[in-house]
C-alpha positions as CSV (number, residue, x, y, z in Angstrom):
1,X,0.0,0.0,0.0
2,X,1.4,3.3,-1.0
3,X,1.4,6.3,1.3
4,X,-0.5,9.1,-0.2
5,X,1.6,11.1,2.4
6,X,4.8,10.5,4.8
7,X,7.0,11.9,6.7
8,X,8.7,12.4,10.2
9,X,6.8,9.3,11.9
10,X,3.6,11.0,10.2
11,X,1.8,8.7,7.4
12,X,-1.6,9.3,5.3
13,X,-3.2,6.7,2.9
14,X,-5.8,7.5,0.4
15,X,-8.7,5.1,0.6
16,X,-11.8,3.3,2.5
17,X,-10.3,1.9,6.0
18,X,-11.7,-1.4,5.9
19,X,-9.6,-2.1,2.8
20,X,-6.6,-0.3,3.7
21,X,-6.1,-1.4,7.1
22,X,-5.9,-5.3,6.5
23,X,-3.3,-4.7,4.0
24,X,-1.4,-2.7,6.7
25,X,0.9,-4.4,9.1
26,X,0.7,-2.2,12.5
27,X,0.7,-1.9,15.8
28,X,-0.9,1.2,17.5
29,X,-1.6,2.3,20.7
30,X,-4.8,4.2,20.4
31,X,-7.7,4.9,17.5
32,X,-9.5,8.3,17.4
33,X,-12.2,8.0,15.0
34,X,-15.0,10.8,14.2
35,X,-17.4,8.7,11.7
36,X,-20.1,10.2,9.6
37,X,-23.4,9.7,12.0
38,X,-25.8,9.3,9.7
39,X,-27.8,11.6,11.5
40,X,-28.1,14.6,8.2
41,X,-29.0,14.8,4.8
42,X,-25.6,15.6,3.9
43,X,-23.9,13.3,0.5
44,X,-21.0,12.0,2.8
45,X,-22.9,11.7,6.4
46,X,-23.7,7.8,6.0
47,X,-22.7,5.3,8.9
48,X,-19.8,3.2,7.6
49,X,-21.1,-0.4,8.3
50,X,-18.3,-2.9,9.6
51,X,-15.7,0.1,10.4
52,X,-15.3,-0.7,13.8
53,X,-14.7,-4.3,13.5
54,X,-11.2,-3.8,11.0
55,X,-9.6,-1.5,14.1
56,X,-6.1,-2.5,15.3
57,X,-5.1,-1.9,19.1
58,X,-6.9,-2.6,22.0
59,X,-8.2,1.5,22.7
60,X,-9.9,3.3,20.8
61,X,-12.0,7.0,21.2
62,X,-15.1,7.5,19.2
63,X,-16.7,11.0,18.5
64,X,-20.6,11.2,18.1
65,X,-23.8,11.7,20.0
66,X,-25.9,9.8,22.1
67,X,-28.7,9.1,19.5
68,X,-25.5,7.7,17.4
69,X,-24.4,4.8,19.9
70,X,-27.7,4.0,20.8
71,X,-28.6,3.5,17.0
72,X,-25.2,1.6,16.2
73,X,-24.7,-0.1,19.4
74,X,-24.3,-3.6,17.7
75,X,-21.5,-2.3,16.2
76,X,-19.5,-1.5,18.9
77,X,-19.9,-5.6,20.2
78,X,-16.8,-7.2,21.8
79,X,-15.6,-3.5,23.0
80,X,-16.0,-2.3,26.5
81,X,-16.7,1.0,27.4
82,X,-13.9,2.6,29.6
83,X,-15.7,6.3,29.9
84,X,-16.8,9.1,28.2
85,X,-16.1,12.1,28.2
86,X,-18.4,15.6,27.0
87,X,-16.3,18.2,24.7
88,X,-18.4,21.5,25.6
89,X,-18.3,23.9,22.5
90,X,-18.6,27.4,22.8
91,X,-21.5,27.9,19.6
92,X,-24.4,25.1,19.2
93,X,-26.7,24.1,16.9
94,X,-30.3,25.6,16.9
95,X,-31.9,23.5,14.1
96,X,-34.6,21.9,16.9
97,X,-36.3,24.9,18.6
98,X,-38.6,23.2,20.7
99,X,-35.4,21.6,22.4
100,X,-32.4,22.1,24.5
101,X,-29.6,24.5,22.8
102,X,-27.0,21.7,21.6
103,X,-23.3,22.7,22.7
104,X,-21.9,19.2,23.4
105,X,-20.5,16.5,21.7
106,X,-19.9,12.7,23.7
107,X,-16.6,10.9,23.1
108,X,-16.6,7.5,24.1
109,X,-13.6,5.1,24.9
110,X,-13.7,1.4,24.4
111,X,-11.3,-0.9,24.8
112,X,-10.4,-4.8,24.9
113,X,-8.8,-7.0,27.4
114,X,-7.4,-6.0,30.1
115,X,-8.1,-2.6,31.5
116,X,-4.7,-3.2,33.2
117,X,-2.9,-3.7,30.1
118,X,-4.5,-0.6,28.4
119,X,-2.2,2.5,28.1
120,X,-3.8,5.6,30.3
121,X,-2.5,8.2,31.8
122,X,-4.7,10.1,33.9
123,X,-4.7,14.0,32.8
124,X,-3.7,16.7,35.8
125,X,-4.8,20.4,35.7
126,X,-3.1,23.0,38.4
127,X,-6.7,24.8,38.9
128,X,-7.0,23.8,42.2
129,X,-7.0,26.3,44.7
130,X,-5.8,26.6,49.0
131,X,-8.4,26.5,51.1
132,X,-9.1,28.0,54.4
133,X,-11.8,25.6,56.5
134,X,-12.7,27.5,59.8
135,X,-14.0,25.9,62.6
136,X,-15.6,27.3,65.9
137,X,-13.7,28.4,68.6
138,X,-12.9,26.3,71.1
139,X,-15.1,27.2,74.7
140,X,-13.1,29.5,77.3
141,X,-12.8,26.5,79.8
142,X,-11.0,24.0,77.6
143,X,-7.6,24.6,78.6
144,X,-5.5,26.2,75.8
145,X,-7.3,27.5,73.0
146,X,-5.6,26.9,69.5
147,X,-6.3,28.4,66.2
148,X,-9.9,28.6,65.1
149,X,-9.3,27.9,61.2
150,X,-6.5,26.0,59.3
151,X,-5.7,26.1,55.6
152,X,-5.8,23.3,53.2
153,X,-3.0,22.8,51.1
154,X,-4.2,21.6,48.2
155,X,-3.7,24.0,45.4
156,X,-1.7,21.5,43.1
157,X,-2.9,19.3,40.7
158,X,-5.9,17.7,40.2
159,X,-7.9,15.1,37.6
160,X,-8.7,16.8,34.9
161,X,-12.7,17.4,34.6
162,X,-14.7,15.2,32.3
163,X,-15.7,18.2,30.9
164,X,-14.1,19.8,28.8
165,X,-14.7,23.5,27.6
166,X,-13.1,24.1,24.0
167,X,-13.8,26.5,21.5
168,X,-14.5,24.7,18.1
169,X,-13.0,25.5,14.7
170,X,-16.4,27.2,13.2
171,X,-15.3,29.9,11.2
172,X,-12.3,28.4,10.6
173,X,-12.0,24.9,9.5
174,X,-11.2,23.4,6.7
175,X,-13.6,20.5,7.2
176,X,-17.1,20.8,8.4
177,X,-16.6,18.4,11.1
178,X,-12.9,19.5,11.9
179,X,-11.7,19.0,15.8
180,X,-10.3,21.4,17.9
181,X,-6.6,20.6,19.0
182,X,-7.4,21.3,22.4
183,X,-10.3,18.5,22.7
184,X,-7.8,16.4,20.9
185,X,-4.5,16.9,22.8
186,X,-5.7,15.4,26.3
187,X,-6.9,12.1,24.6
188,X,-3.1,11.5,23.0
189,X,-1.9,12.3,25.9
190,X,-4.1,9.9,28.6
191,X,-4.3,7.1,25.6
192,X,-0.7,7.3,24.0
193,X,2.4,6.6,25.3
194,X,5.4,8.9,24.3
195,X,6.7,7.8,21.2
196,X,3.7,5.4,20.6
197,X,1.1,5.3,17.5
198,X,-2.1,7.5,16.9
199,X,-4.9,5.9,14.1
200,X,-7.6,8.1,12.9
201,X,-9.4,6.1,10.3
202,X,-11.4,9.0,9.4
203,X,-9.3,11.5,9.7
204,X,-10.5,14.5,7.9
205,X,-8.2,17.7,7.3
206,X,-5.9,16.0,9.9
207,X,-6.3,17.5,13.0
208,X,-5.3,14.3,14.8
209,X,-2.5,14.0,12.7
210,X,-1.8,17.2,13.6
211,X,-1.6,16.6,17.5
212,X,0.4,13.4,17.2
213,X,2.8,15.2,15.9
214,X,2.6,18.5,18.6
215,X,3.3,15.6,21.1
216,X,6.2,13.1,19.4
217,X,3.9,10.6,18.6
218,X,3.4,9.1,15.2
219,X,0.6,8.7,13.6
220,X,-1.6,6.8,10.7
221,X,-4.2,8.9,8.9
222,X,-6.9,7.3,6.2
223,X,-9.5,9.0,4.5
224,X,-11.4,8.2,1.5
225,X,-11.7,11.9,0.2
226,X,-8.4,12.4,-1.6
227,X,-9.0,16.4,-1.2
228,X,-9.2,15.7,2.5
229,X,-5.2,13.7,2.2
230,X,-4.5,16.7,0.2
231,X,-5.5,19.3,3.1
232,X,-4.0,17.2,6.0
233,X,-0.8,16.6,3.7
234,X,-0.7,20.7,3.5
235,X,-1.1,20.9,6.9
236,X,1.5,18.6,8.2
237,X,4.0,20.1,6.1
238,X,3.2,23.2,7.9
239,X,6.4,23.4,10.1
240,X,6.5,24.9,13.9
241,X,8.6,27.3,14.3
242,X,10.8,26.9,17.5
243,X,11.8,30.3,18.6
244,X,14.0,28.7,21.2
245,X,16.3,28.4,18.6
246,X,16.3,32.0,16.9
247,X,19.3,34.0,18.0
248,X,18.8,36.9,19.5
């Protein structure tokens, strides 16, 4: 199979994933997949029977919606479902107006085997804040009387939320669809080990090509629009500058 795209750990192929996987001998560490859902009128929105099943790896993250899983849950047989977590945009969709305001999307994580033997990495933030916990003062006749408050250390770290707050790329994507990096980057992290292997089967303009490649990791990308290889090719090849290394 011939890469339509390679370089630097980072590889795209043009074509359906349940053909070009099975001709691809791989091993990877995690699958983040955003499949059409089926659930518009749009052409290239059609549920792609059987994807699931042609996955390597024993992780994988799955975009979609609630209406999605419960639709397709056959599909998803012989996977267990680790947790999910709920990417909070900042604009919605209004096409119901006799319902809720939709602002969310639902990414699921399955895996096989052995949770044990599953790479995860529990994500940190340092948003926690000291606390100061009073407590009433002790009565006059009990001998010494001590402080009547104490403060809480415990302004480090702490799990990051399963809810996560990220502006999404309407206005400026390249792909209807297209996934912010910052919804993106904490998945890599938690699900890939450093130097390990990202799949996207799906992978659109690239954006989790993209992140793999922020973080070290490599990365497999497959998609069956060449003009969406072409845009996550353009976008790869987009170099970071590191200023760290510009003389003063």
């Amino acid at each position: 199979m011939t890469p339509y795209y390679q370089h630097a750990g980072i590889t795209i192929y043009h074509g359906d994933a349940r053909e070009v996987l099975p001709q691809l001998s791989i091993d990877v560490d995690v699958t983040i997949a955003d499949p059409p859902t089926g659930e518009t009128a749009l052409d290239w929105d059609k549920w792609p029977c059987a994807w699931i099943q042609s996955l390597p790896g024993a992780s994988f993250w799955c975009f979609g919606t609630l209406r999605m899983f419960r639709k397709h849950m056959a599909d998803f047989q012989g996977w267990k479902l680790s947790q999910d977590i709920v990417w909070e945009k900042h604009n919605g969709t209004g096409m119901m107006v006799d319902r809720f305001r939709r602002v969310h999307e639902q990414i699921a994580h399955f895996y096989k085997g052995k949770w044990s033997d599953v790479h995860h990495e529990a994500q940190k933030t340092m948003d926690a804040t000291a606390r100061q916990v009073r407590r009433k003062q002790k009565p006059s006749h009990w001998s010494k009387i001590s402080s009547g408050h104490f403060v809480a250390i415990d302004g480090g770290p702490r799990l990051m939320r399963s809810v996560l707050r990220v502006r999404s790329e309407h206005g400026r994507a390249e792909n209807p669809t297209q996934k912010p990096l910052g919804i993106l980057l904490p998945i890599i992290h938690y699900s890939c080990p450093d130097g390990g292997t990202v799949l996207d089967p799906m992978m659109g303009s690239g954006s989790t090509l993209v992140a793999a490649k922020l973080t070290g990791r490599s990365a497999i990308g497959i998609d069956i629009r060449e003009s969406e290889c072409e845009i996550a090719a353009k976008r790869l090849r987009q170099e970071v500058l590191n200023f760290s290394e510009v003389p003063a």
